[in-house]
C-alpha positions as CSV (number, residue, x, y, z in Angstrom):
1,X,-7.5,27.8,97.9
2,X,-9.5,26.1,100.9
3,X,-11.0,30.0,101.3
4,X,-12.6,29.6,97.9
5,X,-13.7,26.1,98.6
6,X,-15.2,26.7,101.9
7,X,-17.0,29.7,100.2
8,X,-18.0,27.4,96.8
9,X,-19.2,24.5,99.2
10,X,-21.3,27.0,101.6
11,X,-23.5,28.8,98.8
12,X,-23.7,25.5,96.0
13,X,-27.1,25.9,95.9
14,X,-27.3,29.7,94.6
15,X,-24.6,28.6,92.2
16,X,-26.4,26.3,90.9
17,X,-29.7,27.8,90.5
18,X,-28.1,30.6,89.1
19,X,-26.0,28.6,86.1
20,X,-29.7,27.0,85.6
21,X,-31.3,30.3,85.0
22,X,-28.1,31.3,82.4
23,X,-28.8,27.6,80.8
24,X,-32.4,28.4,80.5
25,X,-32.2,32.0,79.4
26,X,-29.5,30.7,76.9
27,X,-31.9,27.8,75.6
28,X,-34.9,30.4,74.8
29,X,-32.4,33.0,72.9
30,X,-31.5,29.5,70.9
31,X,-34.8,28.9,70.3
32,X,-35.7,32.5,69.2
33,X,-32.4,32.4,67.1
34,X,-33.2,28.9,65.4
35,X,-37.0,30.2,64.3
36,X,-35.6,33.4,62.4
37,X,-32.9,31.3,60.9
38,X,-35.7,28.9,59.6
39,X,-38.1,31.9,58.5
40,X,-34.6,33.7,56.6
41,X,-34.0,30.5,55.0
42,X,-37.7,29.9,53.8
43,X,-37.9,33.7,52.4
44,X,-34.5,33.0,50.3
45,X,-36.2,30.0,49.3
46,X,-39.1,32.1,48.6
47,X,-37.1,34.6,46.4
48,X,-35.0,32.2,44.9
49,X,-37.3,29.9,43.2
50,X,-38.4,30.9,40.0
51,X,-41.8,30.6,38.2
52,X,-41.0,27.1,37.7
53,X,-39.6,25.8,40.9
54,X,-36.2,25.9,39.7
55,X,-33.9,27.5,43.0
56,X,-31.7,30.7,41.6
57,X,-28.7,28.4,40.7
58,X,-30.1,26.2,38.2
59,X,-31.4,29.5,36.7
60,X,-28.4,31.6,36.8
61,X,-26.2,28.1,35.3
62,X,-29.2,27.9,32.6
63,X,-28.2,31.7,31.7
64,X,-25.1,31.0,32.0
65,X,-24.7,28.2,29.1
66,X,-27.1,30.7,27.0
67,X,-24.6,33.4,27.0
68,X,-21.7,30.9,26.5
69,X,-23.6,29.6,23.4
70,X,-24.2,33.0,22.4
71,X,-20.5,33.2,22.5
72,X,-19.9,30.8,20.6
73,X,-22.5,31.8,18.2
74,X,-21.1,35.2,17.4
75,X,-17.3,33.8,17.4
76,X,-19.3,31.7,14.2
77,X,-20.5,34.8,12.5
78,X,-17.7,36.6,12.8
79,X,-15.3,34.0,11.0
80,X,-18.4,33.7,8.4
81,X,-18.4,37.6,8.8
82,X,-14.7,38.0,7.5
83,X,-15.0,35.6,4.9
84,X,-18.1,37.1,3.1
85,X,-16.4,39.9,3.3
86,X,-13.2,38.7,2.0
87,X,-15.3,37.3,-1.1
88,X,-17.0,40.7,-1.8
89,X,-13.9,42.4,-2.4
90,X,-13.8,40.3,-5.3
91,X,-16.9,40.5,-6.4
92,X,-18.8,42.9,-9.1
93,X,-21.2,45.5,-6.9
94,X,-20.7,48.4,-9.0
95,X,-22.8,48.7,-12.3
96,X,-23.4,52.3,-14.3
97,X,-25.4,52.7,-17.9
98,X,-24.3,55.6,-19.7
99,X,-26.5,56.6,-22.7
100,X,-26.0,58.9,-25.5
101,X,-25.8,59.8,-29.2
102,X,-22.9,58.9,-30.8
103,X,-23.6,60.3,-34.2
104,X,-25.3,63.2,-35.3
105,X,-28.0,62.0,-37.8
106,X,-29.5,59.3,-34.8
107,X,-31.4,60.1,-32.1
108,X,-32.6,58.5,-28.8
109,X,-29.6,57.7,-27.3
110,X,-29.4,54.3,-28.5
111,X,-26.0,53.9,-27.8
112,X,-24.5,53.1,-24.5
113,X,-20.9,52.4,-22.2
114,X,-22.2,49.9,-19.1
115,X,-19.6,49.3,-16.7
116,X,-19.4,46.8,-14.3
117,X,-16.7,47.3,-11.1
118,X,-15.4,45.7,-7.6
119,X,-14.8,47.8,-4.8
120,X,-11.0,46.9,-5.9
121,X,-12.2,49.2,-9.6
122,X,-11.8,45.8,-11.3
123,X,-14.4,44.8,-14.4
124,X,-15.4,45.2,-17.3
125,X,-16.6,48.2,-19.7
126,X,-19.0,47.3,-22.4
127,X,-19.9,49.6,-25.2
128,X,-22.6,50.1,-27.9
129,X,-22.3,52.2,-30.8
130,X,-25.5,52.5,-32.3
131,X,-25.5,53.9,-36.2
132,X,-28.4,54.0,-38.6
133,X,-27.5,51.1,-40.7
134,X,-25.4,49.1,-37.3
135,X,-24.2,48.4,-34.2
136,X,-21.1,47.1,-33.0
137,X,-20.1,46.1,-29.3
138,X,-17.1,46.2,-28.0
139,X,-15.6,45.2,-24.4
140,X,-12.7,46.2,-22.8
141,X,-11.1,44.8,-19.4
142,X,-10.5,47.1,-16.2
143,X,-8.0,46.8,-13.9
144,X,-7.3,48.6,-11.3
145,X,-8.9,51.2,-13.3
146,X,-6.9,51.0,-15.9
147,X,-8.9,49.9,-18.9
148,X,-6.5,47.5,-21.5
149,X,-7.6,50.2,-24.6
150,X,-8.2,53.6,-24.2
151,X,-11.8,54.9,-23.0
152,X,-13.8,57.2,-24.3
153,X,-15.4,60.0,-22.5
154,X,-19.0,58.3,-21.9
155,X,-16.7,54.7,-20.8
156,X,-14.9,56.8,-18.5
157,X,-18.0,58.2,-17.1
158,X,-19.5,54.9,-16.8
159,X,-16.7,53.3,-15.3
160,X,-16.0,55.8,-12.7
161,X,-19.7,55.9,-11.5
162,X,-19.7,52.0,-11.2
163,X,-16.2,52.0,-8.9
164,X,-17.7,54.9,-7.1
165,X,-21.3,52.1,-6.3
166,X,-19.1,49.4,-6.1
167,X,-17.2,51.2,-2.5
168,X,-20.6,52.2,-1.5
169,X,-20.5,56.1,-1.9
């Protein structure tokens, strides 16, 4: 140990102007290192920042609370969704006017079978029967497709066109 004294003690001055140079060689690469930090943090800045001056955070957060309310927007629409469509199952879409000549001394198919149907072939079939010197009109309940009296060919007709608009075919 007094070898590596004697030796430390004799050449100090070397030592020390050598740990100088490392300090200052260290100082300037600290220096060079701190510039390009500050010019990599100004060009994220730079990239960052939108149009307005808002930083890339506040933008992606303000996207971020759109597509939430989007969300929650189409969450709405699609309860509203499956209760419109609920309704329309229930509702009369189908409709189908069937002319024609019930008797042979008239002409211009004056009478008529219109039918009126949900998707569910629930409605109503209402019937003309035009004759020279009257006309009576009758109306008969569908359910199901069953009509509560028998149907005629022209009712049938009518009735099965109107189901068929009423599912959209």
């Amino acid at each position: 140990m007094s070898d590596l004294n004697a030796l430390v003690s004799a050449n100090i001055g070397p030592i020390v102007g050598l740990l100088v140079i490392a300090l200052a060689i260290l100082a300037g690469v600290l220096v060079v290192v701190a510039r390009r930090a500050r010019r990599l943090e100004s060009q994220l800045a730079s990239l960052t920042r939108g149009d307005d001056g808002e930083n890339l955070a506040e933008i992606l957060e303000a996207h971020l609370d759109k597509v939430y309310a989007v969300a929650r927007r189409q969450d709405e629409l699609d309860g509203r969704a499956v209760a419109l469509e609920a309704r329309a199952r229930h509702t009369l879409q189908g409709l189908s006017l069937v002319r024609f000549n019930n008797f042979d001394d008239t002409g211009g198919n004056q009478s008529f079978a219109l039918a009126v149907s949900d998707p569910e072939a629930n409605g109503v079939v209402i019937s003309s029967l035009h004759a020279r010197n009257q006309t009576r009109v009758y109306a008969k309940a569908v359910a199901r497709g069953v009509a509560e009296g028998a149907l005629s060919a022209e009712e049938s007709n009518a009735l099965r066109e109107a189901t068929t608009r009423a599912l959209g075919r």
